[in-house]
Structure formats: C-alpha cells, structure tokens
C-alpha positions in Angstrom: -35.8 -71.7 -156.0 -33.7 -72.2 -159.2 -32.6 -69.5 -161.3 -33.2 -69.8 -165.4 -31.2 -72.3 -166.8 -30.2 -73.8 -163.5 -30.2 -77.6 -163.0 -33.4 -79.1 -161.3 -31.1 -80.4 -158.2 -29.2 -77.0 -158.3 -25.5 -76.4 -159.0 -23.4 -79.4 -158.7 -21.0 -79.2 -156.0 -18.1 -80.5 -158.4 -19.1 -76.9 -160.4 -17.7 -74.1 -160.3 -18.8 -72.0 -157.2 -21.1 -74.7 -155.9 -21.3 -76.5 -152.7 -17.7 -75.6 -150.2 -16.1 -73.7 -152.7 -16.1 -70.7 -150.1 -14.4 -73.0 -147.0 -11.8 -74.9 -149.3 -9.2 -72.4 -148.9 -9.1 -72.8 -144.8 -7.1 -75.4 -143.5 -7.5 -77.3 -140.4 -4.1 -78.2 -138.9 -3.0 -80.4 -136.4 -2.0 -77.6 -134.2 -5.7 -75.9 -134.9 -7.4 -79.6 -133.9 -5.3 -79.7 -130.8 -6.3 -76.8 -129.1 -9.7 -77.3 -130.0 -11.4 -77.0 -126.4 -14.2 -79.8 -127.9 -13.7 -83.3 -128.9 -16.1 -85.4 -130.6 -16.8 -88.9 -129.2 -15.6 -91.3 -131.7 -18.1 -93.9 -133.2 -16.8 -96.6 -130.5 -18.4 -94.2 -127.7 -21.3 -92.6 -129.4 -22.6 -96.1 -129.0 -22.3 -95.9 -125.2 -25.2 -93.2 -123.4 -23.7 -90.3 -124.2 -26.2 -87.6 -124.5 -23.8 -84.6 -125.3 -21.9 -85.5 -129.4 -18.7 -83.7 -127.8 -16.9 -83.7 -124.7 -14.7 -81.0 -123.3 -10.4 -81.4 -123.8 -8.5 -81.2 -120.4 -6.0 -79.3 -122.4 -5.2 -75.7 -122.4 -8.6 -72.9 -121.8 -8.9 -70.0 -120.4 -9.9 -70.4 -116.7 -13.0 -68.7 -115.4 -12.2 -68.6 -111.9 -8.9 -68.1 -109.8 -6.2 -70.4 -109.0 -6.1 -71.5 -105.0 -2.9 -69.4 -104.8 -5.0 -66.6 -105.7 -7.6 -67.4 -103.4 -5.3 -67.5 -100.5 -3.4 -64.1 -101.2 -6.3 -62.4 -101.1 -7.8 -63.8 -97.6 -4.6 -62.8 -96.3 -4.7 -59.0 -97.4 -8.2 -59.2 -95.9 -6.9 -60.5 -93.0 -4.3 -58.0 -92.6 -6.6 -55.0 -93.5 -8.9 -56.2 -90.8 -6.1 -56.3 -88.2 -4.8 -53.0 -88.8 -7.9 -51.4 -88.5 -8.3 -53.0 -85.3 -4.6 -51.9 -84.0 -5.4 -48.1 -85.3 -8.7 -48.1 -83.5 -7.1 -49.1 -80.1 -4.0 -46.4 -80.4 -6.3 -44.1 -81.8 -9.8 -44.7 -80.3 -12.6 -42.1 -81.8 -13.9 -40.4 -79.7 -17.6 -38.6 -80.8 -17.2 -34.7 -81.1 -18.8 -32.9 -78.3 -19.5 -29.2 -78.2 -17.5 -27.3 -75.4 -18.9 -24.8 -73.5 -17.2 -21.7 -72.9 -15.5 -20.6 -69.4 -17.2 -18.0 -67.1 -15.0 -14.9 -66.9 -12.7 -14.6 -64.0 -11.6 -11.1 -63.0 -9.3 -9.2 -60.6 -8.5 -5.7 -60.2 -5.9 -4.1 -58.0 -6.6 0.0 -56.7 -3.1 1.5 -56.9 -3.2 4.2 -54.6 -1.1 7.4 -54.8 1.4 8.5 -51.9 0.6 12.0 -52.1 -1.5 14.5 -53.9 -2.5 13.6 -57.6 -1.3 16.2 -59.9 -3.8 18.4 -62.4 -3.4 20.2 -65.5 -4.9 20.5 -68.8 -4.8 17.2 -70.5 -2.6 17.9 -73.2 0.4 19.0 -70.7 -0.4 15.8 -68.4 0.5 13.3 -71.5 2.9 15.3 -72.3 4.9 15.3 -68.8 4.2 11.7 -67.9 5.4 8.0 -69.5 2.4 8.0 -72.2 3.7 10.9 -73.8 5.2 7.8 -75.8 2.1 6.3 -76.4 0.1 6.2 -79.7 -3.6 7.3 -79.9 -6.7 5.3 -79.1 -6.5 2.3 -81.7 -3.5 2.9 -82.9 -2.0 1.9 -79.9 -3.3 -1.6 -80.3 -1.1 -3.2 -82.6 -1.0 -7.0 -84.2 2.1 -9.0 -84.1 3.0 -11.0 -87.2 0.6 -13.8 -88.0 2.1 -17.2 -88.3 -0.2 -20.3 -88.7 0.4 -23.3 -85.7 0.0 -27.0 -86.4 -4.1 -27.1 -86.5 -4.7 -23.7 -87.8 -4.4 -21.7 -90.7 -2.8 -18.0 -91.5 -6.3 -16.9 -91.7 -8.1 -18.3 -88.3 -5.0 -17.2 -86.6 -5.5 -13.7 -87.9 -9.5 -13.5 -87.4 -8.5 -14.7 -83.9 -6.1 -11.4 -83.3 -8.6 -9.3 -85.2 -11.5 -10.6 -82.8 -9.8 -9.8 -80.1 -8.4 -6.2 -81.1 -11.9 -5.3 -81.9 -12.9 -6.2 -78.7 -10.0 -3.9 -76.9 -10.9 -1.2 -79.0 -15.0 -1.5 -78.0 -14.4 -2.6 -74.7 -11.4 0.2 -73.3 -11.9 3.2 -75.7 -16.0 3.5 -77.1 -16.9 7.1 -75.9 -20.3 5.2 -75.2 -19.1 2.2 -73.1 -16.3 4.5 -71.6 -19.8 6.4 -70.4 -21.4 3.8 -68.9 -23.3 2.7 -71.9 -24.7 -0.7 -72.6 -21.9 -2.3 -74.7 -24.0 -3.4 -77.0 -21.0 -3.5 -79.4 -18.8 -5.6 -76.8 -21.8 -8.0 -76.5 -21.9 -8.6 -80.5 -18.6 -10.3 -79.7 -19.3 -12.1 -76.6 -19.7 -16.3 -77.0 -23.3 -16.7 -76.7 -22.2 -19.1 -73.3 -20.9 -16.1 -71.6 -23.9 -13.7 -72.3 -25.6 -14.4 -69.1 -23.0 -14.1 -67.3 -22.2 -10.4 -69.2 -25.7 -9.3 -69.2 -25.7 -10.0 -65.1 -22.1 -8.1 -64.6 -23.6 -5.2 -66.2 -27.2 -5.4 -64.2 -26.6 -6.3 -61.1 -22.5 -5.9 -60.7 -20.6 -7.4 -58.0 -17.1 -8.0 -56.8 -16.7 -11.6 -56.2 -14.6 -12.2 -59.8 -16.5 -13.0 -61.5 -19.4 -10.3 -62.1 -17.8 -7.4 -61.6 -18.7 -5.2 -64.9 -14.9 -3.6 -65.2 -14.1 -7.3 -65.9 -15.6 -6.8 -69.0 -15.1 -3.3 -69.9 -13.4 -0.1 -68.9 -16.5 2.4 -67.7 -16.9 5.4 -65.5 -20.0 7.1 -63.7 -20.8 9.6 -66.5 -22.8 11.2 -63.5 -18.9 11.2 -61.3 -16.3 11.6 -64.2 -16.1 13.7 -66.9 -14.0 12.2 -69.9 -11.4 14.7 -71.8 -11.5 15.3 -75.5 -7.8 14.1 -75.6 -7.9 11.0 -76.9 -7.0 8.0 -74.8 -3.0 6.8 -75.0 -2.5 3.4 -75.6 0.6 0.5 -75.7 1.0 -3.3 -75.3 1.3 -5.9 -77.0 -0.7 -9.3 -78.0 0.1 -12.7 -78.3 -1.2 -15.7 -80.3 -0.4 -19.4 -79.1 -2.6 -23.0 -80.0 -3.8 -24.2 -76.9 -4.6 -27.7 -78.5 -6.0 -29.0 -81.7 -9.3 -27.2 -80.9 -8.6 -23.7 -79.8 -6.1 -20.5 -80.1 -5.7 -18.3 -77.0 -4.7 -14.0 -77.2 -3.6 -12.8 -74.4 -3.2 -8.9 -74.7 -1.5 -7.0 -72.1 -2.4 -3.4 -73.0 -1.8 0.2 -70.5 -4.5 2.6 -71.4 -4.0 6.2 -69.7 -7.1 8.1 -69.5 -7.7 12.3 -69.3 -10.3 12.6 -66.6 -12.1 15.7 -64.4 -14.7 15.9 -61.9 -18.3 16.1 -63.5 -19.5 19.6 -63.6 -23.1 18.4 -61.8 -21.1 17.0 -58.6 -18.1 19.2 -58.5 -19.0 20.6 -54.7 -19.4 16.8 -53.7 -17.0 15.0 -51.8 -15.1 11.8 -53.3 -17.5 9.2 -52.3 -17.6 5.8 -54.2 -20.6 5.0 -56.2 -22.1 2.1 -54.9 -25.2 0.4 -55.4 -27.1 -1.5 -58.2 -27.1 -1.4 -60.1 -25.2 0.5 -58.1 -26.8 4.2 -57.5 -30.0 3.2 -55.4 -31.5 5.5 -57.1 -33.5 3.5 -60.1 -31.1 5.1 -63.1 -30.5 2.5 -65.6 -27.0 2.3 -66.1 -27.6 1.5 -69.6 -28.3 5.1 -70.3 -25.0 7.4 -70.9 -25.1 9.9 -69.0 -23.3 13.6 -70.6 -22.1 15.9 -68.1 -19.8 18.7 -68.6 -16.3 18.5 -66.5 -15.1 21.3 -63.9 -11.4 21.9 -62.8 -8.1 20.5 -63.9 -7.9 17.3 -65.8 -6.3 14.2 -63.9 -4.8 11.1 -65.7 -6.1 7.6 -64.7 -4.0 4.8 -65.9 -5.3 1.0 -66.2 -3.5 -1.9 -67.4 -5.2 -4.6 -68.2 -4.1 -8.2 -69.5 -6.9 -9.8 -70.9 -7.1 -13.6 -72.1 -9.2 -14.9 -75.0 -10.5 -18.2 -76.6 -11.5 -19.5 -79.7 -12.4 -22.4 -80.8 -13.2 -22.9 -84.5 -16.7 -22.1 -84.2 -16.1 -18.6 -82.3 -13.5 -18.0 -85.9 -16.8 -19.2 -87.9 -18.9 -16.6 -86.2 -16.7 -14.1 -84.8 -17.1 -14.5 -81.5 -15.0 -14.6 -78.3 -14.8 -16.1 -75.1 -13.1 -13.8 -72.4 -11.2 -16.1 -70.0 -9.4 -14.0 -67.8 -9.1 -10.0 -67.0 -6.9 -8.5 -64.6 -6.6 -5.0 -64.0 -4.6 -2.3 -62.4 -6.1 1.1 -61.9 -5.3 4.2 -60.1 -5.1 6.6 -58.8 -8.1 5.2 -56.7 -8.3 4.4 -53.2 -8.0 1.1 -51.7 -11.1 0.5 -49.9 -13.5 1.8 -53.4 -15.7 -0.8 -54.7 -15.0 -0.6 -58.7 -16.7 -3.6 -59.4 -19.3 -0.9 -61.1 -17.3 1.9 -62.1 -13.6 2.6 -62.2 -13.5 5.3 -59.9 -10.5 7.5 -60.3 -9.0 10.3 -57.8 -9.0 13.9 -59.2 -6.3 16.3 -59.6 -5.4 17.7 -56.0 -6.9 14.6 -54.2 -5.1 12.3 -51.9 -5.9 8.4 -51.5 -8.1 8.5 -47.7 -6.8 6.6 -45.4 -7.6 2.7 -45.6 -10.9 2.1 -44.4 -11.0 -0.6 -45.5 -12.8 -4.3 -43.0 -9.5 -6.1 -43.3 -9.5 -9.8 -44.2 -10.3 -12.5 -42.0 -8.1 -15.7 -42.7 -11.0 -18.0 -40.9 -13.4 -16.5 -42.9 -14.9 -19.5 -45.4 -15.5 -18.7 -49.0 -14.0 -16.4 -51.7 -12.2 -13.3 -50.3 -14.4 -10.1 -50.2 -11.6 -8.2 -49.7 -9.5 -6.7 -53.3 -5.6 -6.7 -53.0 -4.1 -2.2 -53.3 -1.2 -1.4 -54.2 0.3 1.8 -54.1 1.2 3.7 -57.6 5.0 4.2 -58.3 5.4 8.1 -58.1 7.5 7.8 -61.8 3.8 6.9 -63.2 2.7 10.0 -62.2 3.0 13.0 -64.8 5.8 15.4 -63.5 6.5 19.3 -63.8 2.9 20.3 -63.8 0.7 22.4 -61.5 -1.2 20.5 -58.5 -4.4 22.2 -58.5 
C-alpha cells in the first residue's frame, strides 16, 4: 500500500530513496568476485541440463575435513599408543589384588637355669643390686625410635605401625590382669582377626609344640603359684621399623622385662612343682579368671627377654591390628625340664634349679622336637650383695 500523495506504481527507482539506493554504495570488486566460492553458469550452459543456476569454484574454501597428511599422523600416534600399552603390560603384567592371610605365630622359649641358689630380698633392694637398677618403669621402658617414612609408606602408617605394636608390649608383658593369668581380652583387641583362632586355642588348651604355647603370646603366671610385687616391672630394649615390600612393614622389638616375684601365700608349704595341665590345672579352673593371692617370704626377680616380630599390612594400619610373626623368649630362673607353655614358672628366692629330669631327645624321633632347648643364667644377671633367704 501507497502512502498519500505517493505515485500509483510507487516511488520511481530514479527518485530519491527509491529502488537500490541502500546497496549503491557497496562495490563488488574483482578480488570480491574471485573468491566467490559460487559461480553462475553463463547463458551458453544454462541451456545445457543443468538443474543447480550455480556451480561451486575449485578455488580457495575452507576445507571441512582433514588433509591425508593429517589422516596418516594420526593413525600413526594410534599405532604407537597401542604398542606401548602392549610393551607396559608385558614388563608390567597386572596382576588382580588378592587378600593375604596372616601367618600363624611361631614361638620358642629357652629356661635359663641358675647354677646356685636364687637370691631373695625385698623387691626394691633386688632392682637396686642387679643390671635393671638401670631400667625405666613399666611403659616407660618401651621407647619409639624416630619415625622415618620408606618408599611405599607414609610418616603416619609407619608410626601407627610402632604404636600398634608398643601397645601390644605394654598389654601383653605388663597388664596386672594378663600378668595374672587373665583373658587378654585387651591383647586380643589387637590380634589380626586370622590369628584369633589360633590365640583363642593357645590360651584354652596350651601346648608346647611352637606354636600354641600361650607365653608365645603373653607374659602370664599362675596367680594360684606366684605372687606379683607392687614394684613395678623394669623395662629396656629397643624396636625397629623396616618395609618388608610394597605391601607390609615389620617391628621387631627386642625388649628385657625383670619381674619382682614371691611364692603365693595359699601354696607357700608346697614344693616347686610345675603347673601342668589344661588348661593346664586338671582341676576345671578356668584360667580366664585371675586369681588374687597374697605372697609369703622374700621377693625373687624373674627376668624374660623377649624379641617379638610383627606385621602389618595396610589393612592391619586401617584397623589397628597386628599380626604376631615370631616370639622368642628367654626366662629364668626356671628349671629346664618345666613345661611353661602355660605359665612362666619362675624359681623363688632360696631355690635351686632340680636336677635335669628332663626325657632327653631322640634324633630318630620323626616330627617337631618335644624337647625345649635350657640354658643356664649368667651369674652377673643375678642381683648381688643381698640376703639368700
């Protein structure tokens, strides 16, 4: 539609503002028509079948796709990608995790028998007059060496793993309760669930074939036998951290503990027999129960060095666990021929080491050993300048 007073056929293009007024200010070049990526068909052609009015220019356009050279280096970094993943898996084959069960416990303990008569005294003079006068006290005597990290563990696993296994010294060789023939129940808190069984059996039903014997696990006494002293227990060693592979620490602790001890005031007129039976008595007690029983006479001192050998792998530092490899104990003054797979069983002041009574050991015999190894206790790790009574 026309506006008023507009021409019936509109403006004229020749007018101002009519027709390509808008467009006659842009200026096709030769350079513009050249690199036009379109080309009409000239007249000549149009008159041929050509459906399409324009053709495309084979001169310069952006190219949608890559060039062969393209093409080519990048099947060759596939190829090479390929192959190295096929060299790393055959240096480095993987190999599915698998969970590792624990080692059973293997145990020894050596009777160190005294040449003469095993001196008495109140407790306090005996530490005084013998080696662990230079001792510390209980725990204290348990000390941590400097934590380092190794190649596949950190500061921190490396120092759970030594606090673990202190934890398990201090609950295992100075509890009152264990000490008394308790349950453990605190030593067992640490135990790698693998090695329960084997623990739970070593306190039931103890033997000495090295591997149930339930002084492997813990230092204990017949509450009903030995009286403890209030003296606290001395205590020195040393621990060590080293990476047994990518997968698990080892501590192995190589501790003396030197023990106050007296005849139990219930079986003071009996003689020194060893405990044997059980669970050990014969008579039904459950040695789970401590037993309290006052001491009579002079106090004795019992010294036991143990080296103890732990694992962890990295799901006993998740959980705070421990698996107890190895435990091998000297212990006296005891006599050779007492079974202690029980009960330490310690000789009191004024008592000498009976004669060996023991079966002997048969060489043909097939099987582990029955028989322990005894030595016989230096006479310098005795205390000195006190009463034999």
């Amino acid at each position: 539609m026309t506006g008023p007073g507009d021409p019936p056929e509109g403006t004229p293009e020749s007018a101002p503002g009519g027709g390509d007024d808008e467009y006659r200010s842009v200026v096709f070049d030769e350079s513009f028509v050249r690199a036009a990526p379109l080309q009409e068909f000239s007249a000549q052609e149009r008159i041929g079948d050509h459906t399409p009015a324009v053709r495309s220019r084979g001169g310069p356009r952006r190219r949608e796709r890559g060039s062969p050279q393209q093409a080519v280096i990048l099947v060759l970094l596939i190829a090479v990608a390929f192959a190295t993943a096929v060299y790393m898996g055959i240096q480095r084959p993987y190999q599915k995790p698998t969970t590792r069960a624990a080692e059973p416990l293997r145990s020894t303990l050596v009777p160190l028998t005294p040449r003469g008569e095993v001196p008495g005294g109140s407790a306090a003079d005996l530490y005084a007059s013998s080696p662990a006068r230079k001792f510390r006290i209980g725990a204290e005597g348990i000390t941590l060496p400097a934590v380092e990290r190794t190649a596949h563990f950190s500061d921190d696993q490396v120092r759970e793993a030594l606090g673990t296994a202190k934890e398990f010294l201090v609950h295992s060789a100075l509890d009152a309760d264990t000490l008394a023939g308790g349950d453990a129940r605190a030593v067992r808190m640490l135990i790698d669930p693998d090695q329960l069984g084997q623990f739970d059996e070593s306190l039931s039903r103890p033997a000495d074939d090295g591997r149930h014997a339930a002084t492997g696990w813990v230092m204990r006494f017949d509450p009903e036998r030995v009286s403890l002293a209030k003296e606290p227990v001395r205590v020195r060693g040393s621990m060590r951290v080293t990476e047994v592979n990518s997968t698990a620490l080892e501590v192995v602790a190589d501790h003396t503990y030197v023990y106050a001890v007296r005849r139990a005031a219930a079986h003071a007129p009996r003689t020194d027999t060893p405990a044997t039976g059980a669970a050990g008595t014969g008579d039904g007690r459950d040695l789970a129960e401590p037993v309290t029983v006052p001491g009579t006479g002079p106090h004795s001192l019992f010294t036991v060095r143990r080296e103890a050998r732990f694992r962890f792998d990295r799901e006993d530092l998740r959980d705070h666990h421990v698996e107890v490899v190895e435990s091998a104990l000297q212990a006296g003054p005891q006599a050779c021929a007492t079974d202690a797979a029980t009960y330490l069983q310690p000789l009191f002041a004024g008592q000498r080491a009976p004669a060996d009574a023991s079966a002997g050991t048969n060489p043909y015999a097939t099987g582990r050993p029955t028989d322990s190894l005894c030595g016989v206790l230096a006479p310098d790790a005795q205390p000195s300048g006190t009463g034999r009574r």
